[in-house]
VMD Tcl script that draws the C-alpha trace (Angstrom):
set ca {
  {44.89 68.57 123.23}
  {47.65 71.01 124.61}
  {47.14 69.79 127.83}
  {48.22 66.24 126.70}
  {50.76 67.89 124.66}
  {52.12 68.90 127.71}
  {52.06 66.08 129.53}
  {54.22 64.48 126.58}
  {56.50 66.50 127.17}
  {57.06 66.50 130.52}
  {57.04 62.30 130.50}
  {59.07 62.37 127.59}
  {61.44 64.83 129.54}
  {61.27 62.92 132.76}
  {62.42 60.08 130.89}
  {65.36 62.04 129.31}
  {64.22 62.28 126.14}
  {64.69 65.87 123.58}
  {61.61 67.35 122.98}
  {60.13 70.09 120.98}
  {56.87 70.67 120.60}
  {54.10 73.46 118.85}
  {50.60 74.25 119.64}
  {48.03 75.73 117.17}
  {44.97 77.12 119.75}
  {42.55 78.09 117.04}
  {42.33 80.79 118.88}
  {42.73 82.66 115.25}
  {39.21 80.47 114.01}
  {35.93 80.73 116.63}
  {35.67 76.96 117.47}
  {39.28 76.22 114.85}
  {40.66 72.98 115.33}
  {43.11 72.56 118.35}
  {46.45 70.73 116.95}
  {49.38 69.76 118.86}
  {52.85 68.32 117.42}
  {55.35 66.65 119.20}
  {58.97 65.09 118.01}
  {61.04 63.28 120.37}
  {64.65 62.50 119.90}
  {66.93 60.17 122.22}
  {70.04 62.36 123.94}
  {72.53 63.41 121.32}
  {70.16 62.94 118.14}
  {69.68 66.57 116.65}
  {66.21 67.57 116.35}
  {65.94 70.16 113.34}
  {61.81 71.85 113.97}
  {58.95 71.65 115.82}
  {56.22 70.48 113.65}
  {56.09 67.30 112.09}
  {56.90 66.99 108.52}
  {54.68 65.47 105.40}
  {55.07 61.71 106.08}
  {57.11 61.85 108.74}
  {54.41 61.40 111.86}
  {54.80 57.98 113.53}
  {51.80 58.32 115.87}
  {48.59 60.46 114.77}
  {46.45 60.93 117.84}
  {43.11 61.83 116.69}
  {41.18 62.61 119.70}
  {38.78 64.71 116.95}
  {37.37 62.94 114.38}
  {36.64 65.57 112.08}
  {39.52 67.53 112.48}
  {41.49 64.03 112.38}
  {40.19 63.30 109.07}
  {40.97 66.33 106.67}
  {43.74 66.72 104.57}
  {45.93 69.10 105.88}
  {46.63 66.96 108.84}
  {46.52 63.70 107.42}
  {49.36 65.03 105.02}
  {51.47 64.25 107.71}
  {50.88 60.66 108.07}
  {52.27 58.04 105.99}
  {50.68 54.24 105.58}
  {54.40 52.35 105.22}
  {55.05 54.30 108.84}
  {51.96 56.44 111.08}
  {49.82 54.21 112.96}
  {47.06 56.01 114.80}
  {44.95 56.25 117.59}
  {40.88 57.19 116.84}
  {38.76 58.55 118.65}
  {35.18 57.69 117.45}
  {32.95 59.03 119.38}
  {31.89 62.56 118.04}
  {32.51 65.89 119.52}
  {30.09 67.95 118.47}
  {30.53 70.68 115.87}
  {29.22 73.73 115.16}
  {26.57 72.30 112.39}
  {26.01 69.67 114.70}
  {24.77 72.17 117.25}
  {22.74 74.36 114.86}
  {21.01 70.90 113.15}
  {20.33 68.19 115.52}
  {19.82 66.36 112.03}
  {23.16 66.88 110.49}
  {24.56 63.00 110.91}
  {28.48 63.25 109.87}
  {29.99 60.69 107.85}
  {31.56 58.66 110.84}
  {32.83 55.18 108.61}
  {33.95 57.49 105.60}
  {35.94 59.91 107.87}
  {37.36 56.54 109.46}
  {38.01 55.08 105.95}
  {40.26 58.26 105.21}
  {42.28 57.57 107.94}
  {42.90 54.44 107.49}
  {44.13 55.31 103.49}
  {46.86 58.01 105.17}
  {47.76 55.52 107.94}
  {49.17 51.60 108.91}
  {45.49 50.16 109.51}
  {47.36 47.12 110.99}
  {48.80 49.20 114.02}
  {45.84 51.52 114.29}
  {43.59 51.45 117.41}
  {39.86 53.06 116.76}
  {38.56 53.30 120.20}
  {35.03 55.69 121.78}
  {37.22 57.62 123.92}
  {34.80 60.16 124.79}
  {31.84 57.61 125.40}
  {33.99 55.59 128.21}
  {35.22 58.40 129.79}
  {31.33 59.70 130.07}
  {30.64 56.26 131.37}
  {33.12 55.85 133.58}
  {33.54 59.35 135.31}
  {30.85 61.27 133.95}
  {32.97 63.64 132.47}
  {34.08 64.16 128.77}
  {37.14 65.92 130.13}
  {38.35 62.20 131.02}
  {38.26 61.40 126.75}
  {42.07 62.54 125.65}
  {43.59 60.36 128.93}
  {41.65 57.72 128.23}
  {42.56 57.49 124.38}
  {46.27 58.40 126.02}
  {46.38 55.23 127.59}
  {45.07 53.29 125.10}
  {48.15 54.72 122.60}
  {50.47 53.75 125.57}
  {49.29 49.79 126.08}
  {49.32 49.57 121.94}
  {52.74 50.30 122.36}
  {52.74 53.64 119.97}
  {54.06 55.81 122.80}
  {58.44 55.88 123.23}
  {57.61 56.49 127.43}
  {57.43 54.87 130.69}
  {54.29 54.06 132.20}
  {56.22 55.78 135.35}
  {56.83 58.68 133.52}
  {53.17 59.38 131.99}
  {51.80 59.14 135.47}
  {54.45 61.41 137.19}
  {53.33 64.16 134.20}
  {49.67 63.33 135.40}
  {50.72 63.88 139.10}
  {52.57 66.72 138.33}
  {49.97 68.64 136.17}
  {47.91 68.65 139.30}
  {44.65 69.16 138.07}
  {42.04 65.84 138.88}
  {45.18 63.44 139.36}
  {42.93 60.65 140.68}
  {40.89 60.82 137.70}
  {43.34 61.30 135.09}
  {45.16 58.98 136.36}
  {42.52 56.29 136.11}
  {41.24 57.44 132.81}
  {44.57 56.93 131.68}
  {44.71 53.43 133.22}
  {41.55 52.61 132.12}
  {42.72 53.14 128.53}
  {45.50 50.96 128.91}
  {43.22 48.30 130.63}
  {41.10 48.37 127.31}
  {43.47 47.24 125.32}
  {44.97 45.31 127.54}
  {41.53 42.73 128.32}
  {38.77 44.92 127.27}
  {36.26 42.12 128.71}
  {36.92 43.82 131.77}
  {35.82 47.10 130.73}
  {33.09 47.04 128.57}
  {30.54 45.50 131.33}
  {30.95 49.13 133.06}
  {30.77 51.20 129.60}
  {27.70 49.77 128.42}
  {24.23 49.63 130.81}
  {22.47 46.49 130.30}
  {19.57 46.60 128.30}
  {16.28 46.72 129.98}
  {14.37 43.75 129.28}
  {10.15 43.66 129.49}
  {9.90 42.52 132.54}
  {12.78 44.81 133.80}
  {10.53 47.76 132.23}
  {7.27 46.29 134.23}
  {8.89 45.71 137.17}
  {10.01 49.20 137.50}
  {6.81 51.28 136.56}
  {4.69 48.90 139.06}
  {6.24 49.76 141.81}
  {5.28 53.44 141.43}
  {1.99 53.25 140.06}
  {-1.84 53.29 141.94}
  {-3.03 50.23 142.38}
  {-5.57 51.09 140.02}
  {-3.48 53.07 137.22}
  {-1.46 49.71 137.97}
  {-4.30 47.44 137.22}
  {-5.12 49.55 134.18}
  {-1.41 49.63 133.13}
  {-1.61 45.83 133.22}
  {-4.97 45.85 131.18}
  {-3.14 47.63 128.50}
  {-0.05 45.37 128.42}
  {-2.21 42.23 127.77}
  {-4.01 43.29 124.90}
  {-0.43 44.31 123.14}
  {1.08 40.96 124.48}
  {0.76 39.03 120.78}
  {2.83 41.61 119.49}
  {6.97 41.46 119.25}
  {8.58 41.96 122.33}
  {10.55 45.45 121.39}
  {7.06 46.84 120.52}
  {5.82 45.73 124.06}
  {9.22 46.96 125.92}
  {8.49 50.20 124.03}
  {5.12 50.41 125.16}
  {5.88 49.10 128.71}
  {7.32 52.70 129.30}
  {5.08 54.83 127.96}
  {1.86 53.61 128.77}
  {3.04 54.29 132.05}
  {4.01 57.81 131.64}
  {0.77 58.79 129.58}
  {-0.89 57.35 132.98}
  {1.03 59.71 134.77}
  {1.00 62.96 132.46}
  {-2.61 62.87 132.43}
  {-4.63 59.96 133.24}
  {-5.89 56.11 131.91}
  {-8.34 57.58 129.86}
  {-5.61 59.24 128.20}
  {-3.80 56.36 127.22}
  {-6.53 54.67 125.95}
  {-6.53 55.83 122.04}
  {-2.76 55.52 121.87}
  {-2.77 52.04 122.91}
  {-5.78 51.46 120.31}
  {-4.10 53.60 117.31}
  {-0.68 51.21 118.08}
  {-2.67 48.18 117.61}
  {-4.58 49.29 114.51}
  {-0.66 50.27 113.00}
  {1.08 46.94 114.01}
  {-2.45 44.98 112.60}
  {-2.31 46.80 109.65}
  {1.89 46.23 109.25}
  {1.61 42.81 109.57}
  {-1.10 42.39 106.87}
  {0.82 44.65 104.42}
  {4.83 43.61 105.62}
  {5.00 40.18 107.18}
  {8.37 40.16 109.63}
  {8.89 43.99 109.92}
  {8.06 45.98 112.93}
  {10.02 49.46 112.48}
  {6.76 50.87 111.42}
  {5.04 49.59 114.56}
  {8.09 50.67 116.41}
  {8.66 54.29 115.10}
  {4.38 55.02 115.82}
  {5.26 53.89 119.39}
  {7.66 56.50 119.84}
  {6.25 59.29 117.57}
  {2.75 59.11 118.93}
  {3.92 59.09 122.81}
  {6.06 61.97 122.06}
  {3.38 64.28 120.40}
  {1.21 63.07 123.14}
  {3.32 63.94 126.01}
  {4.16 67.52 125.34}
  {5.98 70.01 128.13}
  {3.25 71.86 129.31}
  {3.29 73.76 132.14}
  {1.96 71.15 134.12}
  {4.37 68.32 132.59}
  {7.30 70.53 133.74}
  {5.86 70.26 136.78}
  {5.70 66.65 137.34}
  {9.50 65.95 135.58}
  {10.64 68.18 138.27}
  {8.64 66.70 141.24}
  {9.92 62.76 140.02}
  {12.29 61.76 142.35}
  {14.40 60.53 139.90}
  {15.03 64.61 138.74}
  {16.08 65.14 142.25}
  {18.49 62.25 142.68}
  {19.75 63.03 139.50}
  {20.46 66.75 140.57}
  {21.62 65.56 143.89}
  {24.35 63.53 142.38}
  {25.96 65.73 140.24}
  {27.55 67.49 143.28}
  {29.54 66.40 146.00}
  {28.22 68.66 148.59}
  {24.75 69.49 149.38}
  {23.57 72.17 147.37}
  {19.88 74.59 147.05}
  {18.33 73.60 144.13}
  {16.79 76.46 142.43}
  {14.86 76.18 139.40}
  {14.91 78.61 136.37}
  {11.16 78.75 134.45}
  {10.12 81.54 132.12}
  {6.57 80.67 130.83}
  {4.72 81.53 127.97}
  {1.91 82.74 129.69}
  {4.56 85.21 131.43}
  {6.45 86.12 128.33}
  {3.41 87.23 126.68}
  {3.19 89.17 129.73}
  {6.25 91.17 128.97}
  {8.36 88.91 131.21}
  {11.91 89.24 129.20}
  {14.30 86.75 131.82}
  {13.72 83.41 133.36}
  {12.32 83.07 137.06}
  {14.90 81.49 139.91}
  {12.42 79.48 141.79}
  {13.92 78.14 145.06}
  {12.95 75.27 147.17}
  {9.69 77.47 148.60}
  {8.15 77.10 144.78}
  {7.74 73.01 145.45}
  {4.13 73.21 146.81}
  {3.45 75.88 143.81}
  {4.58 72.74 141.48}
  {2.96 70.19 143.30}
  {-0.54 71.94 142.91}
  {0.64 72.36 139.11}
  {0.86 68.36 138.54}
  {-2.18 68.27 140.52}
  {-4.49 70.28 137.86}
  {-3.43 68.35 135.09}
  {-6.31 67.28 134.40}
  {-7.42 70.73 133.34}
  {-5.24 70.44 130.62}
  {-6.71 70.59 127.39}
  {-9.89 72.02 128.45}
  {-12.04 75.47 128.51}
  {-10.09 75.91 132.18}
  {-6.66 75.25 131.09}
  {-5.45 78.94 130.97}
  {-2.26 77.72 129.79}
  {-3.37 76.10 126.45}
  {-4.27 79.09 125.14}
  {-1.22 80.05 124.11}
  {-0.29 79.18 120.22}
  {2.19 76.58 120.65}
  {-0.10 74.86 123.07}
  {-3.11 74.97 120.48}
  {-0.55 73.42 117.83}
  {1.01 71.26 120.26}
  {-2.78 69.50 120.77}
  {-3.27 69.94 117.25}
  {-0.19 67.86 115.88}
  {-1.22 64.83 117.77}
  {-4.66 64.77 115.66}
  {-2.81 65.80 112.15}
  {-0.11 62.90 112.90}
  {-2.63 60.25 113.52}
  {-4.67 61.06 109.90}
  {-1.04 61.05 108.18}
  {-0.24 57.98 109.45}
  {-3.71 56.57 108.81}
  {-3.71 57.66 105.01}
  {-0.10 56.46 104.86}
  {-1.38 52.77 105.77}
  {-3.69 52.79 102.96}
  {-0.68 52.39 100.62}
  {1.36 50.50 102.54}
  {3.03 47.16 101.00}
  {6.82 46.09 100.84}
  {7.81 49.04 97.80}
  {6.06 51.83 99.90}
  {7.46 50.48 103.10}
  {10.23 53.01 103.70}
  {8.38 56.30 102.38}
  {5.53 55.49 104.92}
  {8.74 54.89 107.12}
  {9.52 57.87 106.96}
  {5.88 59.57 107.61}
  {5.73 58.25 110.38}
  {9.56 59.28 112.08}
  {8.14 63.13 110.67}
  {7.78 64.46 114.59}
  {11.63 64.08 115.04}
  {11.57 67.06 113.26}
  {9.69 69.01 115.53}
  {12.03 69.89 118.83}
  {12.50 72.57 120.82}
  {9.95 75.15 122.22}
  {8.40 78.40 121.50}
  {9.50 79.62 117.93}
  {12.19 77.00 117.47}
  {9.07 74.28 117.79}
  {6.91 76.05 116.09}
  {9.62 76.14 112.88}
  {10.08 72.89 113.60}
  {6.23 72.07 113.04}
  {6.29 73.92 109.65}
  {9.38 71.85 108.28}
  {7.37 68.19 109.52}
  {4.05 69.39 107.68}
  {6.31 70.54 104.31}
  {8.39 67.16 104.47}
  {4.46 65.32 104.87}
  {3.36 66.96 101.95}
  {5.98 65.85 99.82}
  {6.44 62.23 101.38}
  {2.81 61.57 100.90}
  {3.29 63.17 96.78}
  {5.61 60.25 96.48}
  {3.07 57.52 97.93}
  {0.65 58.64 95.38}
  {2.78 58.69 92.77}
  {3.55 55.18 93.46}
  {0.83 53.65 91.54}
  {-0.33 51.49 94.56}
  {-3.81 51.40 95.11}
  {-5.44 52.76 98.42}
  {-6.25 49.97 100.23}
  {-10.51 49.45 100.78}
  {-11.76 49.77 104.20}
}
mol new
graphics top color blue
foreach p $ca { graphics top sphere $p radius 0.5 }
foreach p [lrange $ca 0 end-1] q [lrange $ca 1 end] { graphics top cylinder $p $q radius 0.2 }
display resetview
């Protein structure tokens, strides 16, 4: 924000403009809101402060929603005269951070704006998503919403002018200086930008396509197996599936894969029966299920980091060639008084390679890491989530629908690792005790096998 401030000011200057301007850090407030004002005055016009009065702003650049949407600034907007520039996508926040739940109120923090501003001359725009999109970098957002206040015609300044400020600030000209284009070209025809913001959608046979081409010929004949006895059911469920019946392949083995594919088609059978026309259900087992199943063991770390996909990845997010040097600190070594994480360098890549390669030990009597108590409850969810879901079904019909909903979305509660997972595990099998209180309560009958 001070940085754009700045570059305001020196367009608005190079233009020959009066400026004054304040910055409030929140330096004063760990993590405070960052506010900038700015009043411009043509040559000879007196200019009597530095802030902006009440109901005097005539542009309110909100590159923060939630500091854009509370009262103290939004005092100094006015509807008859303020129009403003939104960003929407989310920065987040502190109690976004500590609760991966907490959802903020996006539309009503919009809706406030838009009561303390001219909606007619207001631009909402996800800054912060096309500037990941386009440059990879958040740090792109502010120039990007810049430009899109400059096309709107909400800025007094020369287009000349902005990018001689840009040039002159001399910090990633080339891509400030597109960022700030790119805003303006979004407003401008924003056909022409949205094909590079959003990534086609993967269709099915985009999905199959891809995983055949890396599979065994017999995990691929087995991966085809299991495709065809899901193919009567809707195509999101089988795009789902398309994914992660090839990973299960690959994190342990077909066998593996086998129940998961059966539990799936016992779920969407009995959905169909129950709810004619809905698949969430179907659709939230998919994902629930294949996440419980494919926990980060030591020997699933080991095969993320050998895909080749990790490495390009890596590999591309510098422009030179670097050492990549991985940082583990495992369980097993933790309970060994091991306090720090490990720097593994390039040599360690064989070490991982034989990890991945005893997978297949996992689970088992010789599996010395699944000893450890997250492991045991790890292996242990996957069993408790499958009976939930089970003696969720036996209640479900259209009135139940979204309670058993909800059962079965109950492992998005459980993230992390260690202590954090474990916590997380404790809240899921609370929140299933009361969910399933409220199916019984409902009065509907347990269905008869």
């Amino acid at each position: 924000m001070i940085t754009i401030n700045a570059l305001l000011c020196y367009a608005a200057w190079m233009d020959g403009l009066r400026v004054l301007s304040y910055d409030q850090t929140g330096a004063a407030q760990k993590w405070g809101p960052v506010l900038s004002s700015l009043v411009l005055a043509a040559p000879g016009q007196p200019l009597a402060a530095n802030k902006v009065g009440a109901g005097t702003a005539d542009l309110y650049l909100a590159f923060d929603l939630l500091a854009a949407a509370t009262r103290v600034n939004l005092d100094r907007c006015d509807p008859a005269r303020t129009a403003a520039v939104v960003n929407t996508t989310l920065l987040p926040s502190g109690e976004m951070i500590r609760d991966v739940h907490f959802a903020p109120p996006v539309e009503a923090m919009r809706a406030t704006i838009a009561r303390f501003t001219d909606p007619a001359r207001s631009v909402a725009v996800e800054a912060r998503r096309i500037a990941e999109a386009l440059f990879g970098d958040y740090m792109a957002t502010n120039l990007v919403a810049l430009g899109v206040a400059y096309q709107a015609g909400l800025l007094p300044l020369t287009a000349r002018s902005m990018e001689g400020a840009i040039r002159l600030n001399g910090v990633q000209v080339e891509q400030n200086l597109q960022a700030f284009r790119y805003g303006r070209l979004w407003v401008a025809d924003p056909e022409r930008v949205r094909p590079l913001v959003e990534a086609p959608r993967r269709t099915l046979d985009d999905e199959q396509k891809r995983v055949l081409t890396r599979l065994s010929d017999r995990n691929a004949h087995a991966y085809v197996s299991f495709l065809d006895r899901c193919a009567h059911l809707d195509e999101e469920s089988r795009r789902l599936l398309a994914v992660r019946v090839a990973e299960l392949i690959d994190y342990q083995d077909v066998r593996y894969v086998e129940p998961f594919v059966g539990f799936v088609l016992k779920v969407a059978a009995r959905e169909r029966a129950a709810v004619p026309g809905r698949f969430e259900l179907t659709h939230a087992v998919i994902r629930h299920l294949y996440k419980l199943m494919a926990y980060k063991d030591e020997y699933e770390v080991a095969r993320l980091h050998l895909k080749p996909a990790f490495r390009a990845q890596a590999e591309g997010l510098f422009t030179k060639p670097r050492r990549l040097v991985r940082h583990f600190h495992p369980p097993l070594l933790r309970a060994l008084g091991l306090q720090r994480k490990l720097a593994l360098g390039p040599w360690f890549t064989p070490a991982l390679r034989l990890l991945r390669a005893f997978r297949g030990l996992r689970g088992s009597a010789w599996d010395v890491f699944g000893y450890a108590a997250v492991r045991r409850e790890e292996r242990a969810l996957i069993g408790w989530y499958r009976a939930l879901v089970e003696s969720a079904l036996e209640r479900l019909d259209p009135a139940t629908y979204p309670v058993v909903l909800d059962l079965a979305q109950l492992p998005d509660l459980v993230r992390g690792y260690e202590a954090i997972k474990l916590a997380g595990v404790k809240a899921a099998r609370e929140r299933a005790g009361e969910l399933l209180a409220l199916l019984q309560a409902s009065g509907v009958p347990a269905a008869r096998s």
